[in-house]
ZALO-873584 format. One line per 5 residues: number of its first residue (from 1); for each residue x, y, z of C-alpha. Coordinates in Angstrom, 2 decimals. Layout:
<sites>
NUM	X:Y:Z  ...
</sites>
This chain:
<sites>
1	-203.58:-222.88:-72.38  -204.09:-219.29:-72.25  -202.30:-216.37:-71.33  -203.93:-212.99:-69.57  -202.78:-209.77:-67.83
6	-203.39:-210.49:-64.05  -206.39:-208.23:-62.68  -205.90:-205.42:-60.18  -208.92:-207.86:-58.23  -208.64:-209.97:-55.47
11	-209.81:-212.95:-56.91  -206.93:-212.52:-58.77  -204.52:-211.74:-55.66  -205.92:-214.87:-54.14  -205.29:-217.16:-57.09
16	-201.81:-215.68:-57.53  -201.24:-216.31:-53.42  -203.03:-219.97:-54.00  -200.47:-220.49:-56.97  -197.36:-219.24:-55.83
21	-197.96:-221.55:-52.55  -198.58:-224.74:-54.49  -195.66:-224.23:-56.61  -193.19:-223.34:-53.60  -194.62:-225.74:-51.05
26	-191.91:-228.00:-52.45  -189.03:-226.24:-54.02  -188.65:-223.41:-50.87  -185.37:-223.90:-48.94  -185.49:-225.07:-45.03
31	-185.69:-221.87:-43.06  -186.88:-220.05:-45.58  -189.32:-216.84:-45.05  -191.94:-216.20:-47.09  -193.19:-213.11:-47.68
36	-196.62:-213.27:-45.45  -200.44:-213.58:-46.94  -201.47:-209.61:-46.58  -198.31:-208.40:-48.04  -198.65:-211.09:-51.25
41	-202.20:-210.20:-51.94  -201.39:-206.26:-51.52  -198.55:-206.54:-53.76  -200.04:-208.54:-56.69  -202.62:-205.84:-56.85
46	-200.10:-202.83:-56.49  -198.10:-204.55:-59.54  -201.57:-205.52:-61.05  -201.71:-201.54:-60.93  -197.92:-200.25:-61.65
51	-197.15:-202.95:-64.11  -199.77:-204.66:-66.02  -197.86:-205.47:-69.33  -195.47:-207.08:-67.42  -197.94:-209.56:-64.94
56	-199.51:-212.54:-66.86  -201.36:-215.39:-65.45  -201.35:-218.84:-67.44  -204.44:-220.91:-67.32  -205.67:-224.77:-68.64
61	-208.71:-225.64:-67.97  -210.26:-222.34:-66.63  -207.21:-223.10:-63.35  -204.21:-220.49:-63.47  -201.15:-223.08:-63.74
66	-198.81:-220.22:-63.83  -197.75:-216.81:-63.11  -195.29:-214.03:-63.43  -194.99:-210.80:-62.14  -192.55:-207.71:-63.04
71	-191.73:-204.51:-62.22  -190.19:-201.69:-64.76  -188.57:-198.59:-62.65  -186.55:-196.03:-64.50  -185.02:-198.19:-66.76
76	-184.47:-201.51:-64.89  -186.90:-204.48:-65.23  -187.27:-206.67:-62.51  -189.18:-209.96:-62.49  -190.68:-210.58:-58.90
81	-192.25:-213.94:-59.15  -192.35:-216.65:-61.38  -194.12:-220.13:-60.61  -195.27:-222.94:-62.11  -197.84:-225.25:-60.27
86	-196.11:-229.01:-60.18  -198.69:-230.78:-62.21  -197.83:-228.20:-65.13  -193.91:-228.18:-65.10  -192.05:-229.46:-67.85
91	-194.67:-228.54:-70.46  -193.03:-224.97:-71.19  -195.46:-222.45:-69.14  -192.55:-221.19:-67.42  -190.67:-219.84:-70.41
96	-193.72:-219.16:-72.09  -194.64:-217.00:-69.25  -191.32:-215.15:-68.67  -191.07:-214.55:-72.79  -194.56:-212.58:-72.18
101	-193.20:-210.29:-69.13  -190.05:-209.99:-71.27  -191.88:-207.72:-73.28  -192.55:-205.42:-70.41  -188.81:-205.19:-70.43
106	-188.04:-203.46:-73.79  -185.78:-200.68:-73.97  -184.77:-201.13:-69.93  -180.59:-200.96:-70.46  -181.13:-203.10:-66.52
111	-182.59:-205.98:-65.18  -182.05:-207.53:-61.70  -183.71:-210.61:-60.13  -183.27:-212.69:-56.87  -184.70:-216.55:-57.01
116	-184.32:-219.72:-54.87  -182.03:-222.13:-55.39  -183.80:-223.95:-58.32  -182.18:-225.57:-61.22  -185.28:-224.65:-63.11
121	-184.99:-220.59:-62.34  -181.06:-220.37:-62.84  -181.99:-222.13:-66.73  -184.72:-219.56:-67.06  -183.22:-216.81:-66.30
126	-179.77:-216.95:-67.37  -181.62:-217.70:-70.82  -183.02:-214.18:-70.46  -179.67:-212.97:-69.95  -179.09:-212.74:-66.28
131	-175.17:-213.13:-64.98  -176.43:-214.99:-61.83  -174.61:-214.60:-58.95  -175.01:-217.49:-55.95  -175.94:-215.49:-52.67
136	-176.39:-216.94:-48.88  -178.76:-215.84:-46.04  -178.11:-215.35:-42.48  -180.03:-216.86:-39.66  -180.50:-217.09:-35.95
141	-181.05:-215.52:-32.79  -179.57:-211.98:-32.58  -176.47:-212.33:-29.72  -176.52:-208.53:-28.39  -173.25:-209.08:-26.89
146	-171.69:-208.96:-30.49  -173.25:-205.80:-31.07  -170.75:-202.88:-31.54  -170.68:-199.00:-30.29  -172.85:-197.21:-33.13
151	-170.53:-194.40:-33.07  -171.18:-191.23:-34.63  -173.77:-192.18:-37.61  -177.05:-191.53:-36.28  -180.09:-194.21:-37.16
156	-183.56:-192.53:-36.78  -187.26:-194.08:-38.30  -187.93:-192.58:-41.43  -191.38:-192.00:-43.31  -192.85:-190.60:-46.52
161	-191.37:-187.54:-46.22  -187.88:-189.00:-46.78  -188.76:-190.51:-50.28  -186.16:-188.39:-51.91  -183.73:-189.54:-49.91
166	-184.95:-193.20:-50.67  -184.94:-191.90:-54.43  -181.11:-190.70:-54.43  -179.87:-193.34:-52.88  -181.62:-196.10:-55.31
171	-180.21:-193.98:-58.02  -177.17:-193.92:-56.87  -176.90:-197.95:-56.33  -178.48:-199.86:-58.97  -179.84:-195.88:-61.32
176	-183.70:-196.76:-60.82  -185.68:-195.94:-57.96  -188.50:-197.49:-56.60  -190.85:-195.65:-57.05  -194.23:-196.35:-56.09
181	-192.83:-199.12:-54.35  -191.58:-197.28:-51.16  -195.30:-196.44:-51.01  -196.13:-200.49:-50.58  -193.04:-201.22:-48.18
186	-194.35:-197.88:-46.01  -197.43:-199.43:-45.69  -196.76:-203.01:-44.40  -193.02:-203.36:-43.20  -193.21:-202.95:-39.69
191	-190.39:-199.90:-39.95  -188.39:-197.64:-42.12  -184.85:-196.68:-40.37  -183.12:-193.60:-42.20  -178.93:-192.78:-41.88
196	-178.13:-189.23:-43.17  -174.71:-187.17:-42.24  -171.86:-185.85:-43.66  -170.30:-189.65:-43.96  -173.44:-190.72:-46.71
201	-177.26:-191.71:-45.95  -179.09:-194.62:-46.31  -182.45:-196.75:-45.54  -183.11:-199.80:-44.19  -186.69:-201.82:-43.88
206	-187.34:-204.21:-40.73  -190.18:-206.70:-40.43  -190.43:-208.30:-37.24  -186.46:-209.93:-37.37  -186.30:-209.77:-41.24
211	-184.07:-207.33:-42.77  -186.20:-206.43:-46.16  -184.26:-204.28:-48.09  -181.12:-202.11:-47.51  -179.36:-199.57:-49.29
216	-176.62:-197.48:-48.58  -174.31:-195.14:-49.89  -171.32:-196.53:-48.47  -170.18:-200.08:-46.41  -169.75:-198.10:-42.80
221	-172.92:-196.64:-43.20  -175.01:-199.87:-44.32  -173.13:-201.84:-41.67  -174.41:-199.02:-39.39  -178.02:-199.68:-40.48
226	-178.09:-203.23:-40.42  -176.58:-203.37:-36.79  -179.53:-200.97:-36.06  -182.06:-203.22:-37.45  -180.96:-206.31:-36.08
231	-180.92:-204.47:-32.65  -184.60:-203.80:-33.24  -185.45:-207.62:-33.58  -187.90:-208.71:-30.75  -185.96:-211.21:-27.91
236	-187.02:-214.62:-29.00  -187.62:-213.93:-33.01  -185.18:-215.47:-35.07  -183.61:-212.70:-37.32  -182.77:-213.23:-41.21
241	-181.18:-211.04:-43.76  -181.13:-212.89:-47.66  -179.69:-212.98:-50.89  -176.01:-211.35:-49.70  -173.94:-211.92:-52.77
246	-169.98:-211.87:-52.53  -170.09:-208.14:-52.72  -171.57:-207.81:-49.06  -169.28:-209.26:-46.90  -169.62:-205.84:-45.07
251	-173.21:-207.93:-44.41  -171.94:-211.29:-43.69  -169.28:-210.01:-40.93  -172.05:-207.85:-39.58  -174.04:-211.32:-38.96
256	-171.28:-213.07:-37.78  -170.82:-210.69:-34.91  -173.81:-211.07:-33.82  -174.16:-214.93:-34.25  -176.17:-215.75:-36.83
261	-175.44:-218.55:-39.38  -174.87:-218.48:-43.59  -176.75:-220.93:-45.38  -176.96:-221.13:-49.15  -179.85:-218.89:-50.75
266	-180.16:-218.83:-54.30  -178.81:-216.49:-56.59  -179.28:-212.34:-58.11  -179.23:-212.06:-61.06  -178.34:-209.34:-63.40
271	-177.96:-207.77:-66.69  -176.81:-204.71:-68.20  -175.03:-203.95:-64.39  -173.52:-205.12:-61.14  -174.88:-206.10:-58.20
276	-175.52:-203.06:-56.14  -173.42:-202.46:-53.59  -174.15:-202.01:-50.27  -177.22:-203.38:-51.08  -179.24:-206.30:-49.66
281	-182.50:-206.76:-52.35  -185.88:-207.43:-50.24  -186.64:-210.20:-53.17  -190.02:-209.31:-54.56  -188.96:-205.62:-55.13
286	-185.56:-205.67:-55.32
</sites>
């Protein structure tokens, strides 16, 4: 078995996509949403591009068998994917892999992580020295009845121009922006929703009825946002917002009033930090 830097190609994007299917097609939760084939290819490239000491590839046999991509922003190191296809588990690609990205991670004081609910990936990463938190997801058809007066915080779509806004409030939350990441989301969530006044500011991306990623600089004004968003979802899409740990129950009674149901999802992990609060992580970018 050998290990390589995964190409900025997309013969690599593919085999990552190819991969990361095989090795999820059994271990993904019921009701679970993937992120969707255009925005997996694009974003093994972008990290191909941002991040290449910290993206390896495994292969046997000339066939990748494994794969891991992470992200370093500002100090926090962030793996985004780690799978194993079935036929190669057990044999110690996974750890392998992860001590490889690990690398990418030197001198980050931060690290942050969100993974299914796998026995496997809690071992793995608390070994890398993730506190790993258990989080739930919300599901369901949005009940507009439950949806409250917006009162006084306005919610407008943002763009580029508001990436320093996106910046401070990262910074603010979890000390790392995103950096070139905004520049990804931008391009293929379906929209960017901006809170700014005199009470805090915040973002919030929406694709279709999932809630991506949210950040806020205080509980009234995420709950604000993610009301807003979950207005947005299209009648007759199911809506979904993941990987709320204990720390967003600001979240979790923002779902409830609108009907949808907790489930179990996984854990975040972290190190060096908290979990960011308000804060719901969009998973491959945190």
């Amino acid at each position: 078995m050998i290990l390589r830097p995964v190409r900025d190609t997309a013969a690599d994007a593919e085999a990552v996509r190819e991969l990361t299917a095989a090795a999820l097609a059994d271990d993904a939760p019921a009701g679970s949403a993937p992120d969707p084939t255009p925005l997996r290819l694009a974003g093994t490239r972008h990290l191909a591009r941002t991040d290449p000491g910290g993206c390896w590839l495994a292969e046997s046999g000339g066939e990748p068998v494994g794969v891991v991509l992470s992200i370093r922003r500002e100090g926090l190191w962030a793996p985004s994917l780690l799978a194993v296809r079935p036929s190669a588990r057990g044999k110690g690609v996974g750890r392998l892999l992860l001590e490889r990205a690990a690398a990418h991670s030197k001198g980050c004081l931060r690290g942050m992580v969100c993974a299914a609910d796998s026995p496997a990936a809690a071992r793995r990463y608390r070994l890398a020295g993730f506190t790993l938190h258990p989080a739930m997801g919300l599901a369901g058809r949005v009940d507009r009845d439950g949806l409250l007066d917006p009162g006084d915080i306005p919610v407008h779509r943002g763009n580029a121009t508001h990436r320093h806004l996106l910046d401070s409030v990262d910074r603010r939350l979890r000390g790392s922006a995103h950096g070139p990441d905004h520049e990804l989301m931008l391009g293929h969530f379906e929209e960017l929703l901006i809170a700014d006044a005199l009470a805090g500011s915040g973002y919030c991306y929406r694709d279709g009825g999932v809630v991506r990623l949210l950040a806020a600089t205080s509980k009234r004004i995420a709950a604000r946002l993610l009301r807003e968003a979950l207005a947005r979802v299209p009648d007759g899409v199911e809506a979904r917002v993941e990987y709320l740990t204990a720390e967003q129950e600001w979240a979790l009674d923002v779902g409830l009033e609108v009907g949808l149901t907790p489930r179990s999802r996984g854990f975040v992990g972290v190190r060096g930090m908290r979990p960011p609060a308000p804060y719901l992580p969009s998973g491959a970018f945190l």
